[in-house]
N, C-alpha and C positions, 0 to 999 in steps of 0.2 A: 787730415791724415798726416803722419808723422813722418818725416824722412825714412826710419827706420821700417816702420810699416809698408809705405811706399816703395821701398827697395823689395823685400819682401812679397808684396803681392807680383810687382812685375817677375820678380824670381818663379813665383809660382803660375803665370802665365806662360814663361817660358818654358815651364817645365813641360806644361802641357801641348805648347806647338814643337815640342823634342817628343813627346808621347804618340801625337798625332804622325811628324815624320816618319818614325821608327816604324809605325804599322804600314804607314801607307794606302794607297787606294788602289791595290791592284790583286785587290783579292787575298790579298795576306791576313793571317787570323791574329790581330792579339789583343791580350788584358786593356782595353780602352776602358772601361766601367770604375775599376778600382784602382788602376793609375790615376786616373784624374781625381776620382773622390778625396786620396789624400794628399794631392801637388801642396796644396796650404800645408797641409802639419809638416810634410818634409821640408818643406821651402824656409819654414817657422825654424826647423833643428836644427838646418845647413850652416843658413844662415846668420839666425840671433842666437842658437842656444850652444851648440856642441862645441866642445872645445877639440881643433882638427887640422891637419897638415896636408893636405892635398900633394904638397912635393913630396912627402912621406910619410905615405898610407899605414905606416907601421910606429910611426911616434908614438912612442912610448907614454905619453901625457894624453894620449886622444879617450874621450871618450868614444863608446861604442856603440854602432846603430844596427839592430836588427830590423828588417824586415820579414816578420814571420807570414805573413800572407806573400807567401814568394812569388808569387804570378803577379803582384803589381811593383814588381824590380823595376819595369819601366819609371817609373817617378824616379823612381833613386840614382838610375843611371844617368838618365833626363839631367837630371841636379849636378852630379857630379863630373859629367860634362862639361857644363857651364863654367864649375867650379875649379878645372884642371884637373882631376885626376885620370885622365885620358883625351885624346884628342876627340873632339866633336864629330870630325867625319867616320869615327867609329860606330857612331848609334845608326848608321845605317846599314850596319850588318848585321842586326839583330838577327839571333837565330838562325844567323848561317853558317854553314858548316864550317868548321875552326872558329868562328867569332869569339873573341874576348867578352860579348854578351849577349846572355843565355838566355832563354826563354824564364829559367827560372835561372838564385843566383848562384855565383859557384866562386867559391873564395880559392880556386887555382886559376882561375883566369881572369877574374878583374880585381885592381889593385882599387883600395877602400871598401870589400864585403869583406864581413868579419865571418858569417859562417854561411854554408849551402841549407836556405829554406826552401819552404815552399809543401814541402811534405807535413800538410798543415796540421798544429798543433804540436809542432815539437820548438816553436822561435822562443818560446818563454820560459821552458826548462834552458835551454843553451842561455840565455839572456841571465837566468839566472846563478847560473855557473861561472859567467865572468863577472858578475857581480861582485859574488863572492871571495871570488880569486883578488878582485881591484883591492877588496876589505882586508883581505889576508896579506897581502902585501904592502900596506897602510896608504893608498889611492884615495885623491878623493874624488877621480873621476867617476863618470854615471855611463846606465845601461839605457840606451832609449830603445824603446820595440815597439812596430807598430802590428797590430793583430786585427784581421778582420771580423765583424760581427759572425759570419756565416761559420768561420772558424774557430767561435766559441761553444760550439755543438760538440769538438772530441775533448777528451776528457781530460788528455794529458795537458789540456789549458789549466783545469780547475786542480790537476794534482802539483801543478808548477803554481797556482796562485796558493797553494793552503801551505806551501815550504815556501815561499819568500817570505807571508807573514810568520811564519811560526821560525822563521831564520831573522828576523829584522832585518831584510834586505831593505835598507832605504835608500841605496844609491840605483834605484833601478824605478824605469818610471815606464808604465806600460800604455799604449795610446789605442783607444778599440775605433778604428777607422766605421765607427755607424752610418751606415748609408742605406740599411734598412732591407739590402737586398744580398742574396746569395748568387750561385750560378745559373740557377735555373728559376726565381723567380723572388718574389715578398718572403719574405725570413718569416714574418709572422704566421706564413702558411703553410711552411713546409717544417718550422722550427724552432717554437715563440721562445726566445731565450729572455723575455719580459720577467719580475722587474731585474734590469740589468744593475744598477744601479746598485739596488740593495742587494743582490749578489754579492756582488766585490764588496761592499762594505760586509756585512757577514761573513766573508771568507777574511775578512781583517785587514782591509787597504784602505786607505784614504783616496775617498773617489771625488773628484771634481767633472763635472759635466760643459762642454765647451758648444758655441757653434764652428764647426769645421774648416768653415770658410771664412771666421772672421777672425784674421788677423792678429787683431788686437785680444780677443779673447783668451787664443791661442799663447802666443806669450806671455800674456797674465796668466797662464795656468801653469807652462813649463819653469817662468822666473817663480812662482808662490811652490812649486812641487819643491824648490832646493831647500826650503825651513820646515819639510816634514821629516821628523825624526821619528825613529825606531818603528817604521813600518812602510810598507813599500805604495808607490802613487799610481794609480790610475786617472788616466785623464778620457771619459768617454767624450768625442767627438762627435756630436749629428752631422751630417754629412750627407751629399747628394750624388748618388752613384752616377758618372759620367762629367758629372761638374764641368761648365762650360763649353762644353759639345751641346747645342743646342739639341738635336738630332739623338742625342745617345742620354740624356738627362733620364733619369729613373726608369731605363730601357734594358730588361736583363739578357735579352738578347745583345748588349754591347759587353757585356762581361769581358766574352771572351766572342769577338766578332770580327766579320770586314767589313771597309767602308768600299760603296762604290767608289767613281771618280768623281762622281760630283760634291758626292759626302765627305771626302776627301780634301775640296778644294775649299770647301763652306767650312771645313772644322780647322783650315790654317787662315781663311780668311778672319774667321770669328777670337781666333788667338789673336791675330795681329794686328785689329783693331783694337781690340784692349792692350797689350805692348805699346801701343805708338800713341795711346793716352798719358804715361807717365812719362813720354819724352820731354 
């Protein structure tokens, strides 16, 4: 394992016992399932790939990160925590009233979101819009977005992928956080968006297929997406919905769930046994 990668995974273990604190174990409801699925690919953006100012969420030179699946803002926060763009003992007011973070996210109260998602199926039209705008103003900054599988079911995903190819948006790289499950249960049973793959390639993207959770895959995909010219990148991620909650691992009742206390204390112990391996 490489220093680089090494930094990285513990990045995205921390993400995840900042996921776990923020819900808590006292009965509190939130996105556990899809935060955790994509701690890796945000941890992969944060930290190896986006070019970004945490002292100034507004530099002009940043690339830009959507998360269009907005209910798992938790990772993103999680991150940018870590990262300075707000103090840490903020993530434990998620969701409370006045808090600077929101259930879902909201680009007037925390500094580094670029726009309010979550109203699913509109993160890749917006994402595509600053693209644009980066190209129209001769930028050679990129758009990263990550989209959940279960959110490739509205349509305005597939009218936002058929105008990025047919615009040569190639500064935009879209990530489908695949973990195989939606809100309420197996995707393939409520939704088969199968083959996904050759989807986006026929809609005219250049698609790369990752494992989710590895690392090293992960930035071989997002470092090879910057040499594709004149058409825009998809990067599908397999992924494991609750990743590293043992308890909550391909459990769609964690989607959007609470932990008891005991569940609670097993899903920061289980983080911080892996944390305290890379010390």
């Amino acid at each position: 394992m490489t220093a680089d990668v090494k930094k990285i995974q513990q990045m995205a273990d921390r993400i995840r016992r900042n996921i776990v604190g923020m819900i808590g174990g006292e009965g509190q409801v939130g996105h556990l399932g899809g935060s955790c699925s994509c701690a890796d690919i945000v941890a992969a953006l944060y930290i190896h790939k986006m070019k970004q100012n945490p002292n100034d969420p507004k530099w002009e030179s940043r690339d830009k990160f959507l998360m269009s699946k907005g209910h798992s803002c938790l990772a993103q926060y999680a991150v940018m925590a870590e990262l300075g763009y707000f103090p840490k003992n903020n993530l434990s007011t998620l969701k409370s009233l006045g808090s600077m973070l929101q259930g879902h996210p909201d680009i007037n109260k925390t500094p580094g979101i670029e726009a309010n998602t979550g109203s699913l199926g509109q993160g890749l039209s917006i994402a595509n819009g600053m693209a644009l705008a980066m190209r129209l103003d001769g930028k050679d900054n990129k758009v990263y977005c990550i989209l959940g599988d279960g959110e490739l079911t509205e349509g305005q995903i597939w009218e936002a992928a058929m105008a990025a190819a047919h615009h040569k948006i190639d500064n935009i790289v879209a990530i489908v956080d695949r973990n195989g499950f939606s809100a309420t249960g197996v995707m393939k049973e409520r939704f088969d968006i199968d083959p996904l793959p050759d989807k986006w390639s026929a809609f005219g993207w250049h698609v790369m297929e990752v494992d989710g959770h590895d690392i090293g895959e992960i930035i071989k995909a997002l470092d090879a997406a910057d040499g594709i010219k004149g058409k825009p990148t998809v990067i599908i991620a397999h992924t494991i919905k609750g990743k590293g909650i043992s308890f909550a691992e391909n459990v769609a009742g964690f989607h959007n769930g609470a932990m008891t206390k005991e569940q609670y204390a097993q899903a920061l112990r289980e983080c911080d046994e892996r944390i305290a391996q890379y010390d």
